[in-house]
C-alpha positions as CSV (number, residue, x, y, z in Angstrom):
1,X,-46.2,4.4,-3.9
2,X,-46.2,5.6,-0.5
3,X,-46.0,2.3,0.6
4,X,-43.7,1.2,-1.2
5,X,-41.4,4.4,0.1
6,X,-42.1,3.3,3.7
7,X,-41.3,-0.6,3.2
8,X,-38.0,0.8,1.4
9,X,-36.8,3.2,4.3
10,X,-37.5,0.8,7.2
11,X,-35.2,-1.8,5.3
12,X,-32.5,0.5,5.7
13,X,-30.2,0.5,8.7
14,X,-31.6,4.2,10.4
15,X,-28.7,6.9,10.7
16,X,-28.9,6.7,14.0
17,X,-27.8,2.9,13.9
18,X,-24.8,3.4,11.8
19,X,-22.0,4.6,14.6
20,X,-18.7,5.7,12.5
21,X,-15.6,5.4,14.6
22,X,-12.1,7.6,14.3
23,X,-11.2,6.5,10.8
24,X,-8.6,3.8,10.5
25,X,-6.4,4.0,7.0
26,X,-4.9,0.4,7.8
27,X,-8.1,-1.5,8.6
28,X,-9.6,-4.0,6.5
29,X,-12.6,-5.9,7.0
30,X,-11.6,-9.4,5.5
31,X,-14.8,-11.3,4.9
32,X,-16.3,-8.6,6.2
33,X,-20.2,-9.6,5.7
34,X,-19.3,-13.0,8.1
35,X,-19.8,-10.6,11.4
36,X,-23.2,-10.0,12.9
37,X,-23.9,-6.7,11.5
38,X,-22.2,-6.6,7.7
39,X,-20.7,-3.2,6.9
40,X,-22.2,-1.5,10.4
41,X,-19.7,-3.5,12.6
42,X,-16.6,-2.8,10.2
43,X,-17.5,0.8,10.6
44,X,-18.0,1.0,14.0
45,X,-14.2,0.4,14.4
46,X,-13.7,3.0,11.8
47,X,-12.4,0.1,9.2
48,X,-11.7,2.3,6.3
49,X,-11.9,-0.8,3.9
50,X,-14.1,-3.7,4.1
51,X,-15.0,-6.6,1.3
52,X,-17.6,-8.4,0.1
53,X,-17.9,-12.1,-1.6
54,X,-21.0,-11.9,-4.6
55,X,-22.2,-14.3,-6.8
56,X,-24.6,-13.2,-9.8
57,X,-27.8,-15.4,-8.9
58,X,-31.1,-14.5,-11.2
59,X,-29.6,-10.7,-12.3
60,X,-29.2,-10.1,-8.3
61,X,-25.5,-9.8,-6.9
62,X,-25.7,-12.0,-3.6
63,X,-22.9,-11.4,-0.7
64,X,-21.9,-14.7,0.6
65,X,-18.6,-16.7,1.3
66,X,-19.9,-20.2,-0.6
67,X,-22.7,-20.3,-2.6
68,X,-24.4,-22.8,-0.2
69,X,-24.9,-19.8,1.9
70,X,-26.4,-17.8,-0.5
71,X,-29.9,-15.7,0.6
72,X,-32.1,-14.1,-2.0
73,X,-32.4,-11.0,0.8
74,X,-28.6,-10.6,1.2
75,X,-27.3,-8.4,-1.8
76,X,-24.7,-6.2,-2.1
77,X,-27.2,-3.1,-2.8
78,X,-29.1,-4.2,0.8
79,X,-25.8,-4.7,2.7
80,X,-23.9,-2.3,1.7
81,X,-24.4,0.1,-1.1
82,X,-27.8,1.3,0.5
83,X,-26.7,2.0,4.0
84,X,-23.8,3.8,2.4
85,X,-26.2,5.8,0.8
86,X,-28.1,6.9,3.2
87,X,-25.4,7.2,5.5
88,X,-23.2,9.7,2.4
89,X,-26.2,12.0,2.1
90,X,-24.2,13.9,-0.9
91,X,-21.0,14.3,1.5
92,X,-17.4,13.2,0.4
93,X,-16.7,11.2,3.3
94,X,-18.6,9.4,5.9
95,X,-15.7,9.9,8.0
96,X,-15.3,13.5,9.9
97,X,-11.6,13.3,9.1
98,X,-12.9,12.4,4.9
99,X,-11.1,9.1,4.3
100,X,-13.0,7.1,1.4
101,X,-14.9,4.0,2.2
102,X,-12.9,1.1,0.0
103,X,-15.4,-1.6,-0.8
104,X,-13.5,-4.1,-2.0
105,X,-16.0,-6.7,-4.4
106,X,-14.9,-10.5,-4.8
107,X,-16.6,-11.5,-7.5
108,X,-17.4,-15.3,-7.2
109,X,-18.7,-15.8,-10.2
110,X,-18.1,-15.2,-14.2
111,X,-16.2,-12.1,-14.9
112,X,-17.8,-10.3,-17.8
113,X,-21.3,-11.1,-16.4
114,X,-20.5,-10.3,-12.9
115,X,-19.2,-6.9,-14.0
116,X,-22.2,-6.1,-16.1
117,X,-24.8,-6.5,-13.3
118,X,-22.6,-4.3,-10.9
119,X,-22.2,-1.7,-13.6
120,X,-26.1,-1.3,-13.9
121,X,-26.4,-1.1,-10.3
122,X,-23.3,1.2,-9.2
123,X,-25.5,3.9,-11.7
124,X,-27.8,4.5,-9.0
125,X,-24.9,5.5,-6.4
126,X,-23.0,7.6,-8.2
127,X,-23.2,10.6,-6.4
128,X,-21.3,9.0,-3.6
129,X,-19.0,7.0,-5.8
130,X,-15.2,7.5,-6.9
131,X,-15.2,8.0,-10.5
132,X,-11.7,6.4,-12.1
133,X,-10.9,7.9,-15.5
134,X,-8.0,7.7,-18.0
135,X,-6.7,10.7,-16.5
136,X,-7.2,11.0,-13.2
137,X,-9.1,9.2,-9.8
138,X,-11.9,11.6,-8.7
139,X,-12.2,10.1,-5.0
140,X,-15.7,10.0,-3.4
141,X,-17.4,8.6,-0.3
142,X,-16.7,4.9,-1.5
143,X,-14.4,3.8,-3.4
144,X,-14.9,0.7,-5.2
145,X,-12.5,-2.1,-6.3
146,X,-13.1,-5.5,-7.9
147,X,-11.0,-8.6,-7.2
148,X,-11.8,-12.3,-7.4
149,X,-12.6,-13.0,-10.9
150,X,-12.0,-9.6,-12.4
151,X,-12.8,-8.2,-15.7
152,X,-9.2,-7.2,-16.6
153,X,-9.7,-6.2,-20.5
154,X,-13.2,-4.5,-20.2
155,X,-12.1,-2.4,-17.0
156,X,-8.8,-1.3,-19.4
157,X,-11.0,-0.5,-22.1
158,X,-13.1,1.7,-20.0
159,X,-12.4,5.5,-20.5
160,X,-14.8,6.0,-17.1
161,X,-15.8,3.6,-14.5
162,X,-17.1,3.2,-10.7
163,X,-14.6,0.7,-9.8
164,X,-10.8,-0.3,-10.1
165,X,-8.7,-3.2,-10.6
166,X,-7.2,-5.2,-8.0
167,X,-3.5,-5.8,-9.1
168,X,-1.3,-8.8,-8.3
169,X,2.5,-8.4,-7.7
170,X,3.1,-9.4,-11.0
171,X,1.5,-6.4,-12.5
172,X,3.9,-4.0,-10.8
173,X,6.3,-2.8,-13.3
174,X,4.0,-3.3,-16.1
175,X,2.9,0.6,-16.5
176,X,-0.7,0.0,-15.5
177,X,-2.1,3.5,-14.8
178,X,-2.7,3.9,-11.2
179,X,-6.6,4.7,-12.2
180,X,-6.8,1.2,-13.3
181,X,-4.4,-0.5,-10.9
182,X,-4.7,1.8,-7.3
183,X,-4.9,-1.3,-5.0
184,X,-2.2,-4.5,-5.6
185,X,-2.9,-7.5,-3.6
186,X,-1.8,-11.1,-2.7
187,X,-1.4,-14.2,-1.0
188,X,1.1,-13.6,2.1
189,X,1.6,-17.7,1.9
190,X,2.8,-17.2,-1.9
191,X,6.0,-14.7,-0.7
192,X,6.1,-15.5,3.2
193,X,6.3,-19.1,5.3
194,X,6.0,-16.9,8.6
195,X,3.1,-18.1,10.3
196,X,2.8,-14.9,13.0
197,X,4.3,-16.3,15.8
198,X,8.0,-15.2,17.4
199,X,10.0,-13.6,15.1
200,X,9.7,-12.7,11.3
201,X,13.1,-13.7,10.1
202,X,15.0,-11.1,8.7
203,X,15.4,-11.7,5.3
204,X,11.3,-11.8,4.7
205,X,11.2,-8.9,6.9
206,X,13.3,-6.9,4.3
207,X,11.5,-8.9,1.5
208,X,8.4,-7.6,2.8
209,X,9.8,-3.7,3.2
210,X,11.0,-4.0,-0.7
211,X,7.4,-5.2,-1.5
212,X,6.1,-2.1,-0.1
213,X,8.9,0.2,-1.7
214,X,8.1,-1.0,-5.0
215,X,4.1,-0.5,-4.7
216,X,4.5,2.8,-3.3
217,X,7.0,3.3,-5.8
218,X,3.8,3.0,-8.5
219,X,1.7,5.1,-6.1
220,X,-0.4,2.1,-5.3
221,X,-1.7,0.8,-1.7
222,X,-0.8,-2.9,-0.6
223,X,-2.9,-5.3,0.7
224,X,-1.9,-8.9,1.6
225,X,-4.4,-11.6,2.4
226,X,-4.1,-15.3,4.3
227,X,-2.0,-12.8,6.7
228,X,-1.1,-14.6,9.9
229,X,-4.3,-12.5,12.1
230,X,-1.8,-12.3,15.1
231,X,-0.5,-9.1,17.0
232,X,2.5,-9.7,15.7
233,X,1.8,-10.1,12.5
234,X,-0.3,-6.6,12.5
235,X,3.0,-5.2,14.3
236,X,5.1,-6.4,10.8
237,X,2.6,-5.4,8.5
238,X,2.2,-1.9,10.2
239,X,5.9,-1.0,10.7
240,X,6.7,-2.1,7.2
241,X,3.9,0.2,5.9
242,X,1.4,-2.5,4.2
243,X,-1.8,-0.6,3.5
244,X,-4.5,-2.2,4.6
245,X,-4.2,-4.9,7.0
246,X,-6.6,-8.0,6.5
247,X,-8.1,-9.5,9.5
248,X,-11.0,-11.1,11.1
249,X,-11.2,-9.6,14.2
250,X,-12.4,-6.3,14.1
251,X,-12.3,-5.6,18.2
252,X,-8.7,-6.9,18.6
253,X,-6.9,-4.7,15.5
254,X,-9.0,-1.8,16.0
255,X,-7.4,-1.8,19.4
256,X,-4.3,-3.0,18.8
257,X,-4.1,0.4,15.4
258,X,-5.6,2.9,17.8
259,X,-2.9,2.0,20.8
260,X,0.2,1.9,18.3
261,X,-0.9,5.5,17.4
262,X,-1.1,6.2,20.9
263,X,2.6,5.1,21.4
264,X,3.5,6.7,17.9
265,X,2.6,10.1,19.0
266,X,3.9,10.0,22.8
267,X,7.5,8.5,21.4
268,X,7.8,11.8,19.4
């Protein structure tokens, strides 16, 4: 037993490991378990939001991009649920300022199956959890939402759950509680043909402001992803008040989030 306690703990990235940065509302981690350290590097940055690939594989839910790449070692519970864990130790936030931890699932695989496995194993984090109910979002330390091939009619007929739907744009209007519905997001090449270089053109630079009016409009966060992963493009996205900005390079829009506040607060 005690060995099996020690082999357990030393599998786990040590608190000392995990550095949290000044929390970031508008960062997401796309792909975020392609960077050297999954989870730890995202949170470094302070990336509020980070996401994760699975595919169901022998009752385990493996994080991967393809399922070539699939390891039996590298589940979701071992790269990202555990270290949250530890790193929660009963608080609300693992950030000092209390922003929830989004962990956005992809689920690569069949839906209903998918769902069930995650279900079983979200049980044994729930006291660092958001719990979504038919009344109300009782926000924890991570907040979990499922995208990718999601479970649309079990999640609705859920009175209580651990996780949230991802919406599309065509589910605004459609009077989807927000406890159901808190996060809507798309393809930018499916509304946009701006590739993040010069200047957005006008008219999808209003296109993309009445996107974000409508969301917020539901009391939902935006997400976009296939975003052009270009300063300028993070500029457009953050003036127009898109949520959570997807990109691959956690250095360069950590930077380029944490100087715009800079300039923010000096202009005023």
């Amino acid at each position: 037993m005690h060995r099996v306690l020690l082999l357990l703990l030393c599998s786990l990235p040590a608190l000392a490991e995990i550095q949290v940065g000044p929390a970031l509302p508008q960062a997401h981690a796309h792909n975020d378990y392609e960077h050297t350290r999954p989870l730890l590097d995202a949170l470094s940055h302070g990336f509020t939001s980070v996401e994760a690939d699975v595919y169901l594989v022998d009752g385990k839910l493996l994080v991967a991009h393809d399922r070539a790449d699939l390891k039996p070692d590298r589940t979701l519970d071992t790269l990202y649920l555990d270290p949250l864990q530890n790193l929660a130790r009963g608080k609300k936030s693992i950030f000092p300022t209390g922003e929830t931890l989004t962990l956005l699932i992809d689920f690569k695989t069949e839906a209903q199956p998918t769902y069930e496995a995650l279900r079983t194993l979200l049980t044994r984090y729930d006291g660092m959890l958001t719990r979504f109910e038919s009344n109300g979002i009782h926000t924890n330390a991570v907040t979990i939402i499922i995208s990718g091939n999601r479970p649309r009619e079990i999640l609705l007929a859920e009175k209580s759950r651990f996780a949230a739907f991802d919406g599309r744009l065509a589910d605004l209007g459609k009077k989807l509680s927000v406890s159901f519905m808190p996060l809507v997001s798309d393809n930018w090449n499916s509304h946009f043909t701006w590739k993040g270089v010069g200047e957005l053109p006008e008219v999808q630079r209003e296109k993309l402001k009445s996107i974000v009016a409508q969301t917020h409009a539901e009391n939902r966060k935006l997400r976009f992803w296939a975003t052009p992963d270009t300063q300028p493009a993070w500029t457009e996205l953050r003036h127009a008040g898109v949520d959570l900005i997807n990109t691959d390079n956690l250095p360069g829009l950590a930077n380029f989030l944490r100087k715009s506040s800079l300039s923010d607060a000096g202009s005023k």
